[in-house]
Every structure is written in structure tokens, then in C-alpha cells.
N, C-alpha and C positions, 0 to 999 in steps of 0.2 A: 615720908609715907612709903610703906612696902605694899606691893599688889602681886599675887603671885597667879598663876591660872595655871588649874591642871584640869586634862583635857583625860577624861573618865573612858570613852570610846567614840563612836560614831558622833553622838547624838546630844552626848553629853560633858558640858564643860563647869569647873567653880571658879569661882575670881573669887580672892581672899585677898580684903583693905583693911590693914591697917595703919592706924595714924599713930604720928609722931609724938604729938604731943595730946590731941584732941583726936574726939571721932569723929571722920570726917565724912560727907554729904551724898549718899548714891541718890542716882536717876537712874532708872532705864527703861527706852524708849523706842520707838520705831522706827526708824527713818525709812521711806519710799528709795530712796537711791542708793544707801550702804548697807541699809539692814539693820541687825536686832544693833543697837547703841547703848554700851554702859557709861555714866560718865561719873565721875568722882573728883571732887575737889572740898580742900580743906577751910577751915569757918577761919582760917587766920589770914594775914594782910595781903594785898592781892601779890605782893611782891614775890610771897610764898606758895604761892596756890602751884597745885599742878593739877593735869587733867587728862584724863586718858578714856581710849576709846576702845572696847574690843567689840570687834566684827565677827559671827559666827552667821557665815553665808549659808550654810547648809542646817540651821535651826530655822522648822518653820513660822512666819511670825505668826504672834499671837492675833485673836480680833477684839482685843481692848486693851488699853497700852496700862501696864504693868505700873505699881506706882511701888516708891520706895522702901524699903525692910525700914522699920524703925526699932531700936534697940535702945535697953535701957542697961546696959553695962556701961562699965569703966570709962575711960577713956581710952587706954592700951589696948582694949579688949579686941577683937577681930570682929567682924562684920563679914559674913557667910551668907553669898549668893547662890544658889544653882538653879542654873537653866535647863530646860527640856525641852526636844520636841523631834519629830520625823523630818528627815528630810525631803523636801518637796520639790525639789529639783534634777534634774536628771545628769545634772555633769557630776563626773568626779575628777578632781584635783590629781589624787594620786593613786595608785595601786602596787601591790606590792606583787605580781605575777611574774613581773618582766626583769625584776633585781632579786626579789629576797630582801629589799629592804622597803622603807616609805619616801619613794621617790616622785617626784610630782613628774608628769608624765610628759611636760615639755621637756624633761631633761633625759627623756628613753630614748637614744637612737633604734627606735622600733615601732611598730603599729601595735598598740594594745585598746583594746576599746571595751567599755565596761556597760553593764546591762543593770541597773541597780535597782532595788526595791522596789522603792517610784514606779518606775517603767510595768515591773513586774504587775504590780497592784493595779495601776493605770490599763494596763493590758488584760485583766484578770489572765493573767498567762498563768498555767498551772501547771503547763509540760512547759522545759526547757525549751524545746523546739520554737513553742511561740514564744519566748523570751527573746531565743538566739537570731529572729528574725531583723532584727532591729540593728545586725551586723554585717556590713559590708564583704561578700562576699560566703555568707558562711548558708549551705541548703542543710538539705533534710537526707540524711545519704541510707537509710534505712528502712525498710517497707516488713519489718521482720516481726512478725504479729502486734504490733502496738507497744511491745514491751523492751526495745531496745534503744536506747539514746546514742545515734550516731550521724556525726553531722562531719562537713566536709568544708576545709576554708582554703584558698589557694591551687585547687585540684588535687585537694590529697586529705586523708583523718587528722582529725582533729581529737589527739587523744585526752582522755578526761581523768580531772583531778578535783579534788576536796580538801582545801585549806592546804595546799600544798602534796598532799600524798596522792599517789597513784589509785584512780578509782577506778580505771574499766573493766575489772572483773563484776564489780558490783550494776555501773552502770549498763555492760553487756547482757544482763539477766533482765531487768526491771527499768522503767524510767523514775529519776532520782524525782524523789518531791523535793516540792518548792517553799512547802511551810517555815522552815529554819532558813533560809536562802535570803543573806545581806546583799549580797551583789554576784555579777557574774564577770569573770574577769578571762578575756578569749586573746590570748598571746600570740601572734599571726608569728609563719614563719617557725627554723628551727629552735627548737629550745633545748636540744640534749644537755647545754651548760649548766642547766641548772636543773634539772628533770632526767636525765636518765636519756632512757629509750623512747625515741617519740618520733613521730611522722615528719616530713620536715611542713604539714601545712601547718601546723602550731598546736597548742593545748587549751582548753577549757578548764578556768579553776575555777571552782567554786566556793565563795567564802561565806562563811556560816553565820546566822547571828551566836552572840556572844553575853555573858550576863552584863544587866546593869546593875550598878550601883543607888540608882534612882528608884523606887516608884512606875512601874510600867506593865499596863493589862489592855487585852483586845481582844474581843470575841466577834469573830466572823461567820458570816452563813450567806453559802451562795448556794441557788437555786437554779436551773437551766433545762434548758431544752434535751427530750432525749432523756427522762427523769435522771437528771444530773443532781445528787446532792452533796455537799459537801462544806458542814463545820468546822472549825478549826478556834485552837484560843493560842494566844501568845503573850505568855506573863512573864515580868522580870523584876529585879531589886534587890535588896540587902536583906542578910537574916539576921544580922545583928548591929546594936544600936552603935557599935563606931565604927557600920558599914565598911567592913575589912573582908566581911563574907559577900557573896551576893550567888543570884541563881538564876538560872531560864529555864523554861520550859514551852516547848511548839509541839502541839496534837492539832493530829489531823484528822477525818475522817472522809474519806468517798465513797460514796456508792452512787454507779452508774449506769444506764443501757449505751444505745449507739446509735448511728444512724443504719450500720450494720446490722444484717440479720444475725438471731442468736449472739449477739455479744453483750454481753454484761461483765463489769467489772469492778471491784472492791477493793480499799486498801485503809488499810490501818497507820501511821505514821508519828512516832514519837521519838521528842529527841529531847533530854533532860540536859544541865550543866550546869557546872558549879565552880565558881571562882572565889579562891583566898589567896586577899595580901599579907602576906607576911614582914613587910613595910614598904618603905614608899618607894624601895625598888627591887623586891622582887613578887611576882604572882606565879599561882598555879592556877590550873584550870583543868576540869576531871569533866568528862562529858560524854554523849553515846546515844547511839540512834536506835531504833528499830523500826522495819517497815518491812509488811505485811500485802502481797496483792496478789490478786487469781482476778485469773479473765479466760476466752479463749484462747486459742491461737489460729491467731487469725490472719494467713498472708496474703488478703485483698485478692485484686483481679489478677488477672493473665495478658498475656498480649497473642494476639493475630497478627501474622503479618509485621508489619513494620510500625505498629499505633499498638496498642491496650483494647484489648475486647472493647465492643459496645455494649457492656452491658451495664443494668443497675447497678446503682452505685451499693445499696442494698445487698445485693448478692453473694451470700457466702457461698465458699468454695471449700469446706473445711465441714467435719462430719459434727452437727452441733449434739450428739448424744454422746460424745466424749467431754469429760471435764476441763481438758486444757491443762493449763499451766496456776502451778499456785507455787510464790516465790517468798522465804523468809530469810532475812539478811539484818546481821545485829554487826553493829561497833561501839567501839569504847577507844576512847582519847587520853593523851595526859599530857599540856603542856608546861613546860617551865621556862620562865621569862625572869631572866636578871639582868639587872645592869647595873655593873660594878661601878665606874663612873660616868660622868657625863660620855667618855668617848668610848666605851666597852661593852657589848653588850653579848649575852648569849642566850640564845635558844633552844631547848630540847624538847625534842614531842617523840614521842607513843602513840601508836594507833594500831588496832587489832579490829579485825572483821570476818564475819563467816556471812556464808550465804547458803541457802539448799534453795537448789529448783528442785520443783516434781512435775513431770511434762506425762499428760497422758492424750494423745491427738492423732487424728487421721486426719492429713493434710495432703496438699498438691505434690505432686513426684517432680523430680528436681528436671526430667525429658522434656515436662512440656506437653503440650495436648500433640494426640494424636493428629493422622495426617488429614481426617477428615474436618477439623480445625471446631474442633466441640466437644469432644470428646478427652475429658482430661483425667491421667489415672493419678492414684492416690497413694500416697503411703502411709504405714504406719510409727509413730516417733514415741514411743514410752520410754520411761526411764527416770533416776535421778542424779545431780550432779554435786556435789559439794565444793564451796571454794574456801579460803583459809587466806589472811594475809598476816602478817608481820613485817612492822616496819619502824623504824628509829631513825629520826634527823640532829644531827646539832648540825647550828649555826653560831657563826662568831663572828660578829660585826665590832669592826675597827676603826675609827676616825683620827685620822693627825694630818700633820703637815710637814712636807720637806722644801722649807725654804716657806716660798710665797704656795706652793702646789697643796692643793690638799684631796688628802684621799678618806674614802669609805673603803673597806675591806673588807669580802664576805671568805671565811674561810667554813667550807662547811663537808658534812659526813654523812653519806645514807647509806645503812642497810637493810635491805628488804629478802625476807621468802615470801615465798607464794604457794600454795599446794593447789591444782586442781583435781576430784576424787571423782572417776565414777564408780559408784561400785557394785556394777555387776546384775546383772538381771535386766539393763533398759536392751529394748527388742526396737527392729526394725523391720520393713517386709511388707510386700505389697499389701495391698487394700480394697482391691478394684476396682472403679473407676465411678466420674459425675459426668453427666449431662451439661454443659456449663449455661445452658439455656431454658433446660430445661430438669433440670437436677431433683433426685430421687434423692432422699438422706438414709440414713444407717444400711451403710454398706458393711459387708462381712469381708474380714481380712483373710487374703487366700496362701500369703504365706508367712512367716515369723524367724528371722533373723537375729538369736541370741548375744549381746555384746558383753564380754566375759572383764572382769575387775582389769581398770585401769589406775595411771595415777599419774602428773605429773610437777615436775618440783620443779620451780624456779627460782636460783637466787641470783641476787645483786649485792655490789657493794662497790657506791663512787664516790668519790673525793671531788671536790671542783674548790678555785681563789678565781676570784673578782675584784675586780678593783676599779672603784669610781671616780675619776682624776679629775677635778675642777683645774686644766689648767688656768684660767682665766674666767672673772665671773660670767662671759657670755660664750665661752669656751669650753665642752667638756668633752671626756674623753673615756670608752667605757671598755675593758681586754679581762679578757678571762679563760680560763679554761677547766673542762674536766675529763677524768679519765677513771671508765666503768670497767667492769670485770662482771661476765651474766654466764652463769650454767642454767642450763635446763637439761633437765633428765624424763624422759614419756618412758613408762615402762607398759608392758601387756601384760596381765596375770595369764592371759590363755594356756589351753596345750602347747605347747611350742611357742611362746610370747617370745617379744623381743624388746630392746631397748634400745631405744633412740636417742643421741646425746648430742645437744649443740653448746659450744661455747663461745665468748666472744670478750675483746679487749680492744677497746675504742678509747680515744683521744677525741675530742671535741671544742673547739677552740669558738669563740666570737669575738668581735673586736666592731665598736662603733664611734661615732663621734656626733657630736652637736656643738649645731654654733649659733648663736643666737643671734644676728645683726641688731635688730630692736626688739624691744624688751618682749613683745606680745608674739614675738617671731622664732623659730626654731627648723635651723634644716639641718637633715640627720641622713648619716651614711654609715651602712653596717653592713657585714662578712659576718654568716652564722653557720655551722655546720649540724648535722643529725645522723641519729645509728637506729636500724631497729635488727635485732638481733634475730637468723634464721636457723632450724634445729634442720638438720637432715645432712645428707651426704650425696657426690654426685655419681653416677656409674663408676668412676673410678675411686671410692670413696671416699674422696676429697670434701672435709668441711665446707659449708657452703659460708660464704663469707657474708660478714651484714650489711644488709640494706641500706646506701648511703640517703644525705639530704646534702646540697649546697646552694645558701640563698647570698645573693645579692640585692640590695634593698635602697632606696632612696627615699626619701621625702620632706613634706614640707606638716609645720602643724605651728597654729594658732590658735593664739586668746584674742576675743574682741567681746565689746560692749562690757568694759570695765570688767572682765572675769569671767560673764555669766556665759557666754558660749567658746566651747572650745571645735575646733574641725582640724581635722589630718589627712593630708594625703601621700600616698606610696606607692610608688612605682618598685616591682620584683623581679627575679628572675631567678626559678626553683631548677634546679636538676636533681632528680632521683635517679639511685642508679644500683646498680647489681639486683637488680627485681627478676624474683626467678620466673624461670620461662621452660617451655618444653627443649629437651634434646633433642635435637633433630637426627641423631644418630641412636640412640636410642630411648622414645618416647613414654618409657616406664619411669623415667628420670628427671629432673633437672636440672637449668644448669642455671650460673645467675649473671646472663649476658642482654637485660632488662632494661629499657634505661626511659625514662617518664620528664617530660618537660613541661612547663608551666611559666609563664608570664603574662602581667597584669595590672591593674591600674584599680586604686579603691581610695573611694574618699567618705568622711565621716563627720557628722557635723550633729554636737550635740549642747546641749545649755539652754537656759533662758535667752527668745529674744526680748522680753519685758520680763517685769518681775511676778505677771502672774499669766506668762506666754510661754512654754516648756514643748521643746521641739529635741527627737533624733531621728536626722537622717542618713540613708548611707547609698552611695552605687558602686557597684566592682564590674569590671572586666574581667575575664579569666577566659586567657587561651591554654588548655589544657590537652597535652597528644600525647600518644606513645611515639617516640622514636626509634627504640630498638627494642625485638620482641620474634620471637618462634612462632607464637602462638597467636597474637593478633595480628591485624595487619597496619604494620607503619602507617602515622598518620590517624587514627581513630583518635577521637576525642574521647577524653576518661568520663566513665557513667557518671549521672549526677549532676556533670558541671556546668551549668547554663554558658554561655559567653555572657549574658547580660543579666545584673540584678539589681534591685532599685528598692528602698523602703521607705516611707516617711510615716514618722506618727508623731501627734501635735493634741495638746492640750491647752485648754484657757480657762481660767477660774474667776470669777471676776470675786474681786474682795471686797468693794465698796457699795453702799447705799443697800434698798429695799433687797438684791437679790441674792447678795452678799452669801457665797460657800456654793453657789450656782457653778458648774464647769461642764466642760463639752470637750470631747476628745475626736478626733478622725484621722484613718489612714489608711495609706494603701501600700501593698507589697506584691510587687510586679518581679517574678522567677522567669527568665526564656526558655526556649528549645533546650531538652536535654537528650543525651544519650542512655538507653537504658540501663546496656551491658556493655562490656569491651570490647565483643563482640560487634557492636554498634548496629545488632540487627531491629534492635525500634526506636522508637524516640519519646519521650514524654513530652507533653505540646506546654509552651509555654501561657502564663497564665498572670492577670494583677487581681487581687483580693481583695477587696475595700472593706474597712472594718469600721464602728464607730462607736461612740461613748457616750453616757450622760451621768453627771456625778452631782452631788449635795452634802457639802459639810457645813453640820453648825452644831459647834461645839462639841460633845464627847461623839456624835452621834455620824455617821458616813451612810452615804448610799450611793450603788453603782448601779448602772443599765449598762450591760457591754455587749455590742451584734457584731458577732461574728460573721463574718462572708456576706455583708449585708444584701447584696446582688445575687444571691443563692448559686454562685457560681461556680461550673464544673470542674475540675482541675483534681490533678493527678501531684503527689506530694513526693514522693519519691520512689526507690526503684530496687530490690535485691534480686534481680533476673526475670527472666520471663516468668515468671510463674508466681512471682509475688511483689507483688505494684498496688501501693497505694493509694487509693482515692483520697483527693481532700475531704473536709466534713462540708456539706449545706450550712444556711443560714442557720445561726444558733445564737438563741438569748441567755444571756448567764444575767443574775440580778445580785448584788452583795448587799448585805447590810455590815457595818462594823461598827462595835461601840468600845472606843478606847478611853480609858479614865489611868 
């Protein structure tokens, strides 16, 4: 008897039986403790019988058990299974963030923790931010009109990526939607081995869904507080009958007000793709996004003193008879997947993106209110910006073995430009000023500030090997290195413009190790380094050199209750260094004698405690200073970074009897004491947020109740200087219907 199983994507698997002499007998069924059960065995003498089981923990089971395909072929003929279904659970086995390959993540000597659809949908989380809650250690580091996705993990940026490629130009403009969004995958710690330029507190990848080969549609509509609307459908399958093509498509639509005065906001979101086999080992995949969003600009409250104004949370600070901000941003993909044999594989991707902002706003002056503590002036910010990227990956994955040792090998290639364009006409220049108490709107601007054609060009191009050593099955071993080469060139079109050029050639080594005592046990020790590259020169015209990262990391990370929950814990210790700072000798300049410290403690604990109980929780420690610095003073803790953070969110469905597809969800997210600015002149007060849920599945059909801040409670979300702090949002009901077939 041959059984073979190929595993389609996420969601989806075939088991193909056939028999030897006779065809032989499928079941399948449910089991309450292993999950979905195929079983097959042949009609001949028991002496001959075989019998196998395949377990797909992450299909969710059906509510009436599945009875056998019966076929009226040959004898020889094959017998064609396929399963479907979403995954309802919130662990994930493996990610591919932390290697570049499919490594199960007991085997990462590293903290990588995954945020996936489930969690997503269960949360109705629609910005990242509330997705990214649910991660040990990671805030909200951005108060920059509602339009920028920037978060902070370790006491330092958290730079952001998309299926591997560098996304923060895209996500600096606009918050990325969440429509096409499979899972979230947040890599703590340095990553330049495999990434480039990056902060050393780690990166955010985001992995996209993907076509299936299956049958698959879903129409959503949630409805909320604040007239929040927002449609969406999510279709996928084969275009052709020996499903070698298949396609996806995720649209979006929002339109929304605020709890904010004058803020309304709209975005359009569509991402098509399309995948051909060309056999059974190689696929292409052609795909591409577009997203559409205008809102105001809107940077929240102010601070007095050493707190955040008292005032309504309501209260715009921003002149609402300017239009704001409207942002469009298109990509297009292309990946190619071959694997030559079982031990050889390659990867190449294509990726292309543009963006235009157009910003038209009177907004807070970056001084601060005046000295009579009410009085805050304004400025003017028009203009538009263009971004451009281009970028190409291969990867080469290798498997063998010398002697008893066996290795994975990632040999890989990226290069990237970048263009950022202004060109020419956005204006700057006072405004006048608001009452912050009592505020007058349409202010006349008293002066106008022309900004004349800029442009700036970025290129990369890195090389990195990895290599994954199994010394021994509970033994492994993980070293690698890479080395970048980054020009940037800023030029001025002005009278008299200038040009600005930074370069940089960086080595970046990691080297980890795991060892696994018993089987469900993994403790892991890693050495990682990080670069992020500086453009300018110092008084004496000396290149300024780049920005270092070095972490040291320990931890511990388990599987318990048969698989279904996994937890990690890590102890760090981050030094950043050459972070420019003022000349003290002459303060028109800098110099990069900077140096930023961080250590920490986070643990993380996600899975089924039963098979219809689905819990992630996380808490971090993060002592986060400056040590050396011109400009601050020694000792200030970095904006943003709580000492203490804490999350839990928990789910229960009950599957059986009268109430059967019934579920309940509840959590809370408790942020502390933060520092505003570097400056460390306020603080943002710590805050826990209790959120809760009520859900209903029975059969194609889904419905949500999800309250947010169920307690209506006051709190402050993050922080980009005195002059622009954001308010959390009040209580809010969002309600979904979904009907998937």
C-alpha cells in the first residue's frame, strides 16, 4: 500500500492511498485528544493489514464526523482525500522569520513569537498595534497622526517587514491593513544576519495569505462604535480543473469617524495573487497590493508640565478645515520556488512598490505651548512625498550531512534601492496659534516657508551563509554571518543646494545554540549583532560611522499538554552604540559618542489549555537608559518604555450539546509608567485595559461582539514629544458577521 501526503499551504493537506493489490478502506474521524484521525487499512488477511494515522493539529475540526469517500474505480486506482479548514488555534509550530527556512521554533536559539489570524479575528484587531499587544514587551511607540505603525520591543524600533522584504517606508506613511495578514511573526533582538539594517530590538514580519488550491470564500461585515464600517471578502482556489493554477483575492473597505473631534477616515485595501505549478517542484506566484487612506492629521494632546494636558480626550488640536493627509501606495511581487531535489532548494522574489503622500495641515509647532501653559502655536505642513522601492532576494537552501552532523544552509543575496522624492512646492511656516482649552478653529497662516526639489537614493546590497548544525538530535547549533555595503545620497535642488552622502560596510555575525535535555524542553544561548547606517559628517568632516546593536540572550522554551501549548522565556542584554549626540564643542554638529543600554526579562505563553480553551499570554521587564549622551542626561529611561508590561487574552468555545459554536473571549493589557521624551520631562501614566468577547459558530455562518476598553478607561497610548500624545480610544463595540463556504 503507498500513502503519500502533500501539504498544499497552511490549511490545507491530501493524503493519497493506494493499494496494492485491492482498494483499500478509509475512515476519518475525530478524536477529542489527537484530533482530525485518517485511518486506512486493507480488506486482505490481518497479517497484511497496515494502518496509519495522520494528525493535522491545526485543521479545525468539523461538528459532524466526516464519513468515508467511496469509489467505484479499479482496484489500482488512488483514492483522493482533501481536507480543509482555518486554524483555530493560536500556537504556531514554526516560523520562518528567525532562519529563512521552516524551523520549528524549539529549535531557534531566539525569542520569536507569532501573532496569527486566530488571535487577529478573535481580537477583531484591524491595526497591528492591537494585534502586536499580545507580545511580550512590544508598546505602541508612535502618537504621529494615527497614520504610522511604529512599535518599540527591547527599548529600541522594531523595524517592519512583509514576507521578508523591508517595509518601513510603506508602513512610515499609513498603518498597513490587516485583510491579507496570515500571521505576524516579531523577531526580538538583532537581526542584521538576515535583514540588513535594523534596530537591535528586532523586526516585525508580516506574512501574507497565499492562494489555495482548495475552494475557499468569506464575507465579512463589522459594524462599531464611532460609525465604524467595514466590509471585507476573502476568496481563494484553483482556476483550473488539474488545479495547477489557483488565486486569492482580500478587499477591504473602511470608512470611519472617532472618538476624536473632526476625524474621519477611509481606506480602500486590495491585494490580488496568483499561483502556477509548473510541477510538483516548482511554483511561481505573481501578486500586489493597493491601499488607499485619507484622514486628518491628527497628533492628539499636549503635555503641561510633567503629565499630558487635562484635557478631553475629544479635543482636537489641529485646524479641521484642512484636508489632511491622503496616502496611495501600490506593490507587485513575483516569487519563484524550486526545489531541485529533496536536499536543494531555491528561492527568488521580486518586489516593487511606490507610495505618494499628499499632506495638507495646520498642526502643533514642534516648541510646545507657550509659557502661559494654553496657549499652543501652530504650523503649517503641505506638501507631497513620493517613495520607490526595488528589491530582489535569492535564497539557497542546502541539506547534507558530514559524517553523523547534519547541516541546513542558507546561502543568500539581496539587493535593494530605495528613492525617496519631494518635489518641490510643499511649504512650511507659522499658522498662529489655539487656545488648547478653549480653541477657536480656522486660523490664517502668518508666514510660508517654500521647500524647493529634493531627492534621496538609497542602495544596498548583502550577502549572508547560515548554517544549521544538528550536532546531535537534542543538540543544535546555529553561526552565520553577513556583510552589507548601503550608499545614500540626499541631494537639494535649491539655489545653492547641497549634497549629502553616507556610506557604510558592515559585517554582522550571530552564532546560537540549543540543547534540549527532554524532549518538550529547549535552553538556548545566542550572540547577535546589528548596523543601522548614518548619512552626515562630523565638524571635522569625518563620516559618521553606523549605529551599532549587541545582544546577549538566554533562555528557556517549552511544549506541554501533548503539543498544544508552547511558553518561552529570555533573559537579554542589548548595547547600542555610536548614537549621535550633540558636539559639545561645536553644537551645529554631531558626533557619535551615544551609547543606549537595555536589559530584560520576557516570558510568553501560548496554545490550547483544552482543545476548546485557546490562551496568549506575555510579561516583559525592560530596563531601558541612556548611558552615554551630550544631549540627555546619563541615566534617563528611553520614551515609550514601560519597566513593566503584562497581556492575557483567553478564549472558550464550547463544542458540544444544545450550545455548541457558543464562545467567550476576555482580556486585559496592563502597559506602566512611561517616559514621554528623552528628555524625560513627562511621563505617560501607566494603565490595564480589559477587553472582552462573545462569539457564535454554526456552520458556514460566524458572529462576533467584541468591547473594547470594556471599563471606559482613560489612558494614554503613546508618545512623539510634547506636542503630540495620544489618547487611548473609550469603550467601543465592534460586532462581525462572517459567512464562509
Amino acid at each position: 500500500m503507498e500513502i503519500t501526503v502533500t501539504n498544499f499551504d497552511a490549511n490545507t493537506i491530501r493524503v493519497t492511498v493506494i493499494g496494492d493489490a485491492i482498494q483499500p478502506t478509509v475512515e476519518l474521524f475525530d478524536s477529542p485528544n489527537e484530533g482530525l484521525i485518517f485511518s486506512v487499512a486493507s480488506t486482505v488477511p490481518q497479517t497484511q493489514q497496515q494502518q496509519t494515522q495522520t494528525q493535522q493539529p491545526q485543521t479545525r475540526r468539523s461538528e459532524s464526523r466526516k464519513q468515508p469517500s467511496q469509489s467505484s474505480t479499479s482496484d489500482n486506482d488512488a483514492i483522493e482525500l482533501v481536507v480543509t479548514g482555518d486554524a483555530d488555534t493560536y500556537r504556531e509550530p514554526n516560523a520562518t522569520s528567525a532562519t529563512k527556512t521552516d524551523t520549528p521554533l524549539r529549535d531557534i536559539p531566539g525569542s520569536i513569537q507569532t501573532v496569527n489570524k486566530q488571535v487577529i479575528e478573535d481580537q477583531a484587531a484591524f491595526r497591528e498595534e492591537d494585534a502586536l499587544r499580545n507580545v511580550s514587551g512590544v508598546v505602541n511607540a508612535n502618537a504621529f497622526g494615527d497614520r504610522i505603525g511604529g512599535f518599540y520591543a527591547r527599548g529600541f524600533t522594531l523595524r517592519r517587514f512583509q514576507d521578508g522584504f523591508y517595509n518601513d517606508y510603506v508602513a512610515a506613511r499609513a498603518n498597513p491593513d490587516v485583510a491579507n495578514v496570515e500571521r505576524i511573526e516579531v523577531l526580538k533582538g538583532p537581526a542584521s544576519i538576515l535583514y540588513g539594517t535594523a534596530e537591535p530590538g528586532g523586526i516585525i514580519n508580516t506574512v501574507t495569505k497565499k492562494p489555495l488550491f482548495s475552494p475557499y470564500s468569506a464575507v465579512d461585515l463589522t459594524i462599531g462604535s464611532y460609525s465604524f464600517y467595514r466590509p471585507s471578502i476573502d476568496i481563494s482556489g484553483p482556476l483550473n480543473s488539474s488545479k495547477t493554477v489557483a488565486y486569492r483575492l482580500n478587499v477591504a473597505y473602511e470608512n470611519a469617524g472617532s472618538f476624536r473631534d473632526f476625524v474621519n477616515s477611509e481606506r480602500i485595501f486590495i491585494a490580488p495573487a496568483v499561483a502556477v505549478k509548473f510541477g510538483p517542484n516548482t511554483t511561481l506566484t505573481l501578486g500586489g497590493s493597493y491601499l488607499h487612506d485619507t484622514r486628518p492629521l491628527d497628533l492628539g494632546l499636549v503635555a503641561i508640565g510633567n503629565r499630558p494636558a487635562n484635557l478631553p480626550f475629544s479635543r482636537a488640536l489641529f485646524d479641521p478645515q484642512r484636508p489632511g493627509l491622503l496616502f496611495d501606495e501600490k506593490q507587485a511581487y513575483i516569487y519563484l520556488d524550486h526545489k531541485f531535489n529533496e536536499n536543494l532548494s531555491l528561492r527568488t522574489a521580486v518586489r516593487v512598490s511606490t507610495a505618494l503622500e499628499r499632506r495638507n495641515s495646520i498642526i502643533a509647532a514642534d516648541e510646545g505651548l507657550s509659557s502661559d501653559n494654553r496657549t499652543l502655536p501652530l504650523r503649517l505642513s503641505v506638501g507631497d512625498q513620493y517613495y520607490e522601492t526595488y528589491t530582489l532576494q535569492n535564497d539557497l537552501i542546502g541539506k547534507f550531512k558530514t559524517g553523523s552532523i547534519a547541516h541546513t544552509v542558507l546561502f543568500g543575496l539581496e539587493l535593494a534601492k530605495e528613492t525617496v522624492v519631494d518635489p518641490g512646492g510643499s511649504q512650511d511656516g507659522r499658522a498662529g496659534s489655539i487656545d488648547i482649552f478653549n480653541p477657536v478653529y480656522g486660523v490664517s497662516v502668518s508666514s510660508i516657508q517654500t521647500n524647493a526639489l529634493s531627492n534621496q537614493d538609497i542602495r544596498t546590497f548583502g550577502i549572508y551563509l547560515q548554517d544549521q548544525i544538528t550536532l546531535l538530535d537534542n543538540l543544535k547549533l546555529l553561526v552565520g554571518g553577513r556583510f552589507d555595503t548601503y550608499t545614500e545620497r540626499d541631494k537639494d535642488f535649491s539655489v545653492g543646494g547641497s549634497t549629502t552622502n553616507g556610506n557604510a560596510n558592515q559585517l554582522t555575525p550571530r552564532i546560537g545554540i540549543v540543547y534540549q535535555p527532554i524532549q518538550p524542553i529547549s535552553l538556548y544561548a545566542s550572540y547577535s549583532k546589528s548596523f543601522v547606517p548614518q548619512v552626515g559628517v562630523s565638524a571635522n568632516r569625518t563620516p559618521f560611522q553606523p549605529e551599532k546593536g549587541q545582544q546577549y540572550e538566554v533562555g528557556v522554551k517549552g511544549e506541554f499538554l501533548q503539543g498544544r501549548l508552547s511558553s518561552t522565556l529570555a533573559l537579554y542584554d542589548i548595547t547600542r552604540s555610536n548614537v549621535l549626540t550633540t558636539d559639545p564643542n561645536n553644537p551645529e554638529y554631531s558626533i557619535t559618542v551615544g551609547q543606549q543600554h537595555s536589559q530584560g526579562l520576557e516570558i510568553d505563553i501560548v496554545g490550547k489549555i483544552l482543545p476548546e480553551w485557546n490562551i496568549i499570554t506575555s510579561y516583559a521587564y525592560t530596563n531601558a537608559t541612556i548611558t552615554k549622551d551630550n544631549t540627555y542626561a546619563v541615566g534617563n529611561g528611553l520614551d515609550n518604555v514601560p519597566f513593566n508590561t503584562f497581556s492575557l487574552w483567553t478564549t472558550y468555545r464550547i463544542q458540544h450539546g444544545p450550545l455548541s459554536g457558543l464562545g467567550f473571549g476576555t482580556g486585559a493589557f496592563f502597559v506602566g509608567n512611561r517616559e514621554g521624551d528623552l528628555d524625560n520631562s513627562f511621563k505617560l501614566p501607566g494603565y490595564t485595559r480589559v477587553d472582552a468577547a462573545v462569539y457564535y459558530n454554526r456552520g458556514h455562518l460566524k458572529a462576533a461582539l467584541n468591547f473594547k476598553n470594556l471599563f471606559d478607561l482613560k489612558y494614554f497610548d503613546a508618545s512623539s514629544g510634547r506636542t503630540s500624545i495620544a489618547p487611548g480610544a473609550p469603550f467601543t463595540i465592534l460586532g462581525t458577521l462572517s459567512w464562509q463556504f
